[in-house]
Each structure stands twice: as structure tokens, then as C-alpha cells.
N, C-alpha and C positions, 0 to 999 in steps of 0.2 A: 413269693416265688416258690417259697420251699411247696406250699400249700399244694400250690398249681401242681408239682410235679408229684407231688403224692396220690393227688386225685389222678393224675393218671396213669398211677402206674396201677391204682387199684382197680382203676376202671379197665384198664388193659388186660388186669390177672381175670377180672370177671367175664370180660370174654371170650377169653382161650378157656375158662371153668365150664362155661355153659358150653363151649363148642364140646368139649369132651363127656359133657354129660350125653349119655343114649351112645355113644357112641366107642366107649371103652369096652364094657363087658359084655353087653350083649345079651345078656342072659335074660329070661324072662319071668319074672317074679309071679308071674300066678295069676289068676283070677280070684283067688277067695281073700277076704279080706278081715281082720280082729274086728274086736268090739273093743279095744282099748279107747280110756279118756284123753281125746286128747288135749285135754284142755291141764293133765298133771299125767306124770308116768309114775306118781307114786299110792293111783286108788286102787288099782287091782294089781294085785303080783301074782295071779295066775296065771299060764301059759295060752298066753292072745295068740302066738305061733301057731296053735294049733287049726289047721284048715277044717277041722271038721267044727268045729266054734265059730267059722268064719258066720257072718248074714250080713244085709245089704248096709246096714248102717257105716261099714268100713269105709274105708275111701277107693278111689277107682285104682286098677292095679298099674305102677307107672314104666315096671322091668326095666328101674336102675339095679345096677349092681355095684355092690360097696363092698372093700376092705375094709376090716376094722382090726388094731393090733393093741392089745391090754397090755397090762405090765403083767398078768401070770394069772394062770387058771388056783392059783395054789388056795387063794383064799375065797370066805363066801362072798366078801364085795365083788368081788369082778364075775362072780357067778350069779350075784343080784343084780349087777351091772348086765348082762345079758338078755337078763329079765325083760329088761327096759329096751334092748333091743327088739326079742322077738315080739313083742307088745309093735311097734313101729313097723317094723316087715309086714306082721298080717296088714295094720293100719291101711300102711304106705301102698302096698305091692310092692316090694323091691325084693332083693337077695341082700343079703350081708354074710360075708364069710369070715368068722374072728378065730384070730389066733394068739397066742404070744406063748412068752419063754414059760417053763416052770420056777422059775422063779423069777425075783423082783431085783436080782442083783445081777442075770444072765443079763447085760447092756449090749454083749455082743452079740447075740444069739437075737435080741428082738431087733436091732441094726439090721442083721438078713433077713429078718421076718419082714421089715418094712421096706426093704429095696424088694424083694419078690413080689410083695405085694404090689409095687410101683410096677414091675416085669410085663403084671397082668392084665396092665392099662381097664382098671376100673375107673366107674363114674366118680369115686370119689372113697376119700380115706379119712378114715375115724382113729384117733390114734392117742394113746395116752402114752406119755414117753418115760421111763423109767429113768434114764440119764438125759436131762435138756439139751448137753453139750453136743453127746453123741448121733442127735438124728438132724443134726445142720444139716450137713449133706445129703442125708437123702432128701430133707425138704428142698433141697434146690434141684434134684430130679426130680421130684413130680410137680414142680412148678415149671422145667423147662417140655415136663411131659403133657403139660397143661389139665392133673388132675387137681383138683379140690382135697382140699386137707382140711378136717376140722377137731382143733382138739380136745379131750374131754379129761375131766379127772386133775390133769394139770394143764399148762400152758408153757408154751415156747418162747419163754423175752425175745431170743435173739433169733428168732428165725426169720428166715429170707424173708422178703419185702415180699409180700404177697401170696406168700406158699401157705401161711396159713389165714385161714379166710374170718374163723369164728372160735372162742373158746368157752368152752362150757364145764365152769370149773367150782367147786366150792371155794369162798371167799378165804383161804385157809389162816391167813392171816388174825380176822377177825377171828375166827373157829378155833385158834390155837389159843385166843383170849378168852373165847369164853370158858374153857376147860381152867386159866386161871382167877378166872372172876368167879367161879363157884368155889375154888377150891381154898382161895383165899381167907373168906370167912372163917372156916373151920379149923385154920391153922394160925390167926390172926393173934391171939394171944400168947400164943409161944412165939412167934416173931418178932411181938413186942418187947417179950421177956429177955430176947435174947442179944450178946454182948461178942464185942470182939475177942472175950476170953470163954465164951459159950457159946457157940455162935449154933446156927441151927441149920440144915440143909434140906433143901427141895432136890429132888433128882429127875429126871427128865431122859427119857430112851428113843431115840429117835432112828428109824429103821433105816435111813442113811440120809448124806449130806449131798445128795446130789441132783434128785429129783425136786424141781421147782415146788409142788406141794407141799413137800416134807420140810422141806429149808423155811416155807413162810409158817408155816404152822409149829415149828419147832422156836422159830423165833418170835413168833407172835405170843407163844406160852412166856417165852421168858422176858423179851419188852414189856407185857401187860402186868408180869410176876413182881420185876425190876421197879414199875412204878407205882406199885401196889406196896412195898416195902419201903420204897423211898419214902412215899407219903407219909407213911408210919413212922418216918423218923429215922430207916435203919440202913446202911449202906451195902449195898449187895454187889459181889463177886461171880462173875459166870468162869468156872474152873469144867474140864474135860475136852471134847474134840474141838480141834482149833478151828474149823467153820465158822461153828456159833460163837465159838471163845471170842473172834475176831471179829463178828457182826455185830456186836450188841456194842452199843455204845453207850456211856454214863455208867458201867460197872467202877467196883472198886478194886484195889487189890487185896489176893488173900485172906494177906495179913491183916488189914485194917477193916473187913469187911465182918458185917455181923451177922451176915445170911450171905449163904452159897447155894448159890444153882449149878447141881451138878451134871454135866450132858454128857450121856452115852450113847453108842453109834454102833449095833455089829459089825462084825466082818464080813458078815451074807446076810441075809434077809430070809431068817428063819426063827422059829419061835424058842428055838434051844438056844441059840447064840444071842437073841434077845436076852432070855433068861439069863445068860450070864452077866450080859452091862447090867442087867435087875438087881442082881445078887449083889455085885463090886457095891452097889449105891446104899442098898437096903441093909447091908450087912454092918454100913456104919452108925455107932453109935446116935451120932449127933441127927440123922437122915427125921425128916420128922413127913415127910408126904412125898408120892412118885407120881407121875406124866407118863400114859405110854399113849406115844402118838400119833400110832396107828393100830389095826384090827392087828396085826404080826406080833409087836412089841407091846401091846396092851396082855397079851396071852403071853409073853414072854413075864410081864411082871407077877402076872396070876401061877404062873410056873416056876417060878422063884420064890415065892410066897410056901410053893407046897413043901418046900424044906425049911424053909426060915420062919413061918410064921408068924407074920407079924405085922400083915394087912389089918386096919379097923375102920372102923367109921368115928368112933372119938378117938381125938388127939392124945389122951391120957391112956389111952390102952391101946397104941399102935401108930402104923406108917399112915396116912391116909392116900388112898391111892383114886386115881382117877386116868379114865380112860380115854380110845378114840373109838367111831368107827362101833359096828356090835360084834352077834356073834354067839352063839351059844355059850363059851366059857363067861365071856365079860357078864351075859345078861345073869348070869350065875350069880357071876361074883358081886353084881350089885345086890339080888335079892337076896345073899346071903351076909351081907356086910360086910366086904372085904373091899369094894367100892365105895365112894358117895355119891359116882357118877359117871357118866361118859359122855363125850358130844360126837353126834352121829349125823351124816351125811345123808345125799341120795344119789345113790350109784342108780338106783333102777333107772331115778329120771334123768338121770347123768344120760346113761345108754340111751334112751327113749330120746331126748333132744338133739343127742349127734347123729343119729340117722333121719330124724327131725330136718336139722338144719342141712344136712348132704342134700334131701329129696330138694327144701326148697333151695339151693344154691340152682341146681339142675334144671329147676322150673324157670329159673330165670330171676328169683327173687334175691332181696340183698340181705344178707344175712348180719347179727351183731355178736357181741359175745355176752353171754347169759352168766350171771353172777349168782350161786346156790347157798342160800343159807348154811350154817353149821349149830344143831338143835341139840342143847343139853338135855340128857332123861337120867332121869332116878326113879327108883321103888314108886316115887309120888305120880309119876307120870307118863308111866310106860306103857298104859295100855290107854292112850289118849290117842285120839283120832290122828290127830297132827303128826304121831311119834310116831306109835305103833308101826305103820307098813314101812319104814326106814329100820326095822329094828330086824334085821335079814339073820338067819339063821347061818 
């Protein structure tokens, strides 16, 4: 029974989605059309946007029009995120109008960015949510307004039944594991070594505890970390902001633990106030490797580092640090050994598949939700085919 009534309430949202599609914005997307692949939004990062680039290969123009709302223009992911937009607009023929806060802690400020955006009755909305709790509500306007919502970057557990149609999200989960399964190795004998009366610390920075990506990736570093130690033999304690403190289950206490994972969380989402949960971690003795788990807080640890010194790539001469996400500073700090590594996303094709899946929701097609790898690089493999175009300035 329950089955029955889910299949219709999806089938129900897909026809007030299509009825809305062509008939929101109005706008007319063009006749010239990109040369992007679209078979990956991550082979060319040139700007497909461009109408004078356009030639027939593109696709026919369809003059949807789309909001899209990021979590901040502040860093280069959401501006490689773009990328993968206008790659899709030439493609497609549509408009996309993106916006969001300057920053990634303004929850309230993209809240009215995404009710205005619903105001506008476009064909449909692309939206990556800074705070998951906070855009309940508006998802139940544009579902009662019969637009399409599809989200990109992160995902919405608890959103309305059928407000969101598709998510297209890095697995962050997995992604926050593999940042510990490299990182592991090269700290694995000092883990061993170490006792509940020496005990040794992993630190971990996470740019806050609210957005659904950060939460799975923040705890995916420390579930994969947790069972990586245990195996080992050693009993591990998750000590800092009480989110993770209280997610992670099969920790020890404290006292009796002989490895601490220690989490920190800024107060805003900036790369100075990163720095500082960097410093608190790094500055203690015992600290023996750092997690920064985003492009924000990855550059917050590499800025902690320029006063304390104490970044390496061997355990015996320093913290060993590992990152998220790229970035000119990070790619730095890997080629200079102050990394061993970092696991990096794709925002292009992030961008590139939610205006993607907007056009075909519109066409009438059914759309799923798309699951993005999360790709470790180091020194060894950063100008490889696969890495390279994810590796965004």
C-alpha cells in the first residue's frame, strides 16, 4: 500500500513539473548552441557559454529557464561549478540565472535568495543548500508552485515528498573515507606505537555541522579513521563539536582511548576562522596528521601552518596533512610537501548534470539521482587525465 501511494504521489509531482516546465520563465534561451561533451561535464573547462563558439553540433535551443542558488560565489568550486553550467546552457538552449550568498554561513540570506527565486516561477531550480533544515519550506513552495527542484552538491533527507525530483551529489560519505584510507598508512606506526598514557591525535576541520555534505564527509573521515585504528588494536575517542562527538558510534572515552580524533567547526565559513580550529589542533603536542574537509578549511589549515610550521609529508618531521576539494593554495601545498594529498570532486559536472537533469525533467523525462565519485591526487597523479580537469584553480 505504502508503494502504491508513493508511486503516486511521484507521478502526481511529475505532472504539475512538466506542466510548469515552458511555462514559468518564458525567456528564450537562444539559438546558438556549445560544443560541450555531453557525454562528461568534466572534458573541457573552457567557456561552452560563449555564443560565438556556438556551431550545429550543439543541441536544438529549448528556452527553458532556470534558477540556480549555490552556497557562495566565495570560493573557486562554485565558480568551477558554473563552468559546468554554462557548458549546459550553450548545449541545452536555456537561460540559468545563479545566484547565492557571499558566504557559506549566510543560511539566511540564501533562504530569500531561494523564495525569490520560487517568486519568478521559473521552469525549474538547481539548488545546493547551505543549511538542509533551513530550505524545508521553501521546498514546499515550489512544490505547491509546481516548479522542479533538483539538487546538486548536497542533498535534502528530509524534503517534501516530491519537491525534490533528482540529486546530484558527490558520495561524500565514501569521499570523506578516502581522504582516511590514504592517510592512514603514513601515520600507521605512530598509531601503533601509541598508549593511553601517549596517546596520539588526528585533527579534523570541518567548515560546519549543518550542511548534509559536510556532516557525511566529516563523518565518513572519522567512521573509516575509527576502524582503521581499531583494527590496529587501538581504542579511539572522537573529542570536539558535539555533532560528530555524538554521531560516531564505537568511540571510547578520553581517558582510556589511545588515539583522539579531534573535530573542529568555525564560527563562519571563512578561511581565517578555519585557521584558527587549525591552530587549536596543530599546536598540540600529541597532534600527529590534519583533515581539512573542504576547499575553505583545507586553506585554513595551509594558513595555520604559515605561523606554526609544522606541515610534512614524513611522520617523523611533522603533522601530516590532507586535504578536500583543490585550489591553487592546496595544489601548492601538495607539490611542496606540506600535503600527501587531497580528494577532489566535480563541481563542473556537478553544474553541467543539474541543468542536465532540469532540461530533461521539462522534456517530459524521468529523471534519478546521480552518485559522483570522490578522486584522491598527489604529486604522483595530478596531471593524469582522469584528475587533472577536477583540479579547478
Amino acid at each position: 500500500m505504502k508503494k502504491k501511494v508513493l508511486a503516486m504521489l511521484l507521478s502526481a509531482a511529475m505532472v504539475i513539473c512538466m506542466a510548469a516546465c515552458g511555462s514559468g520563465g518564458g525567456n528564450d534561451g537562444g539559438s546558438d548552441a556549445g560544443t560541450a561533451d555531453s557525454g562528461s561535464g568534466t572534458e573541457d573547462t573552457g567557456d561552452a557559454g560563449d555564443a560565438g563558439d556556438a556551431d550545429s553540433s550543439g543541441g536544438e535551443s529549448k528556452g527553458y529557464s532556470f534558477q540556480m542558488i549555490v552556497k557562495s560565489f566565495q570560493s573557486t568550486y562554485w565558480q568551477a561549478a558554473i563552468q559546468g553550467v554554462d557548458q549546459a546552457k550553450a548545449e541545452f538552449g536555456v537561460e540559468v540565472e545563479p545566484n547565492g550568498p557571499a558566504n557559506e554561513s549566510d543560511i539566511a540570506d540564501q533562504v530569500q535568495m531561494l523564495d525569490s527565486a520560487i517568486e519568478k516561477k521559473p521552469d525549474g531550480i538547481a539548488l545546493a543548500a547551505c543549511d538542509t533544515n533551513s530550505v524545508i519550506d521553501s521546498l514546499s513552495k515550489a512544490l505547491e508552485a509546481g516548479i522542479p527542484v533538483v539538487c546538486f552538491d548536497t542533498g535534502v533527507d528530509d524534503a517534501p515528498e516530491g519537491s525534490v525530483l533528482a540529486t546530484i551529489a558527490t558520495d561524500n560519505a565514501a569521499a570523506g573515507a578516502v581522504a582516511a584510507e590514504n592517510m592512514f598508512p603514513i601515520i600507521e606506526e605512530k598509531i601503533k606505537a601509541a598508549t593511553a598514557d601517549a596517546k596520539v591525535r588526528i585533527g579534523e576541520v570541518n567548515q560546519d555541522a549543518t550542511a548534509l555534505n559536510i556532516q557525511q564527509r566529516g563523518r565518513g573521515f572519522i567512521d573509516k579513521m575509527l576502524e582503521l585504528c581499531t583494527d590496529a588494536g587501538k581504542k579511539v575517542a572522537v573529542v570536539g563539536n558535539e555533532f560528530y562527538v555524538n554521531g560516531t558510534e564505537g568511540a571510547a572515552s578520553e581517558s582510556e582511548a589511545e588515539v583522539i580524533i579531534e573535530v573542529g567547526v568555525p564560527a563562519q565559513t571563512t578561511v581565517d576562522l578555519a585557521s584558527t580550529e587549525a591552530q587549536k589542533i596543530m599546536s598540540k603536542d600529541d597532534t600527529i596528521a590534519i583533515f581539512g574537509s573542504n576547499q575553505t578549511t583545507a586553506e585554513g589549515v595551509i594558513t595555520a601552518n604559515q605561523t606554526l610550521n609544522k606541515l610534512a609529508t614524513d611522520p617523523e618531521k611533522g603533522i601530516i596533512g590532507v586535504g578536500f576539494d583543490a585550489g591553487t593554495p592546496q595544489k601548492e601545498a601538495i607539490v611542496n610537501d606540506q600535503f600527501i594529498g587531497s580528494v577532489t570532486q566535480s563541481p563542473l559536472k556537478m553544474g553541467y548534470e543539474a541543468v542536465k537533469a532540469l532540461v530533461q525533467i521539462c522534456d517530459g523525462e524521468t529523471v534519478s539521482d546521480i552518485p559522483m565519485d570522490g578522486y584522491w591526487y598527489s604529486k604522483d597523479n595530478m596531471d593524469a587525465d582522469d584528475i587533472a580537469p577536477n583540479l579547478y584553480d
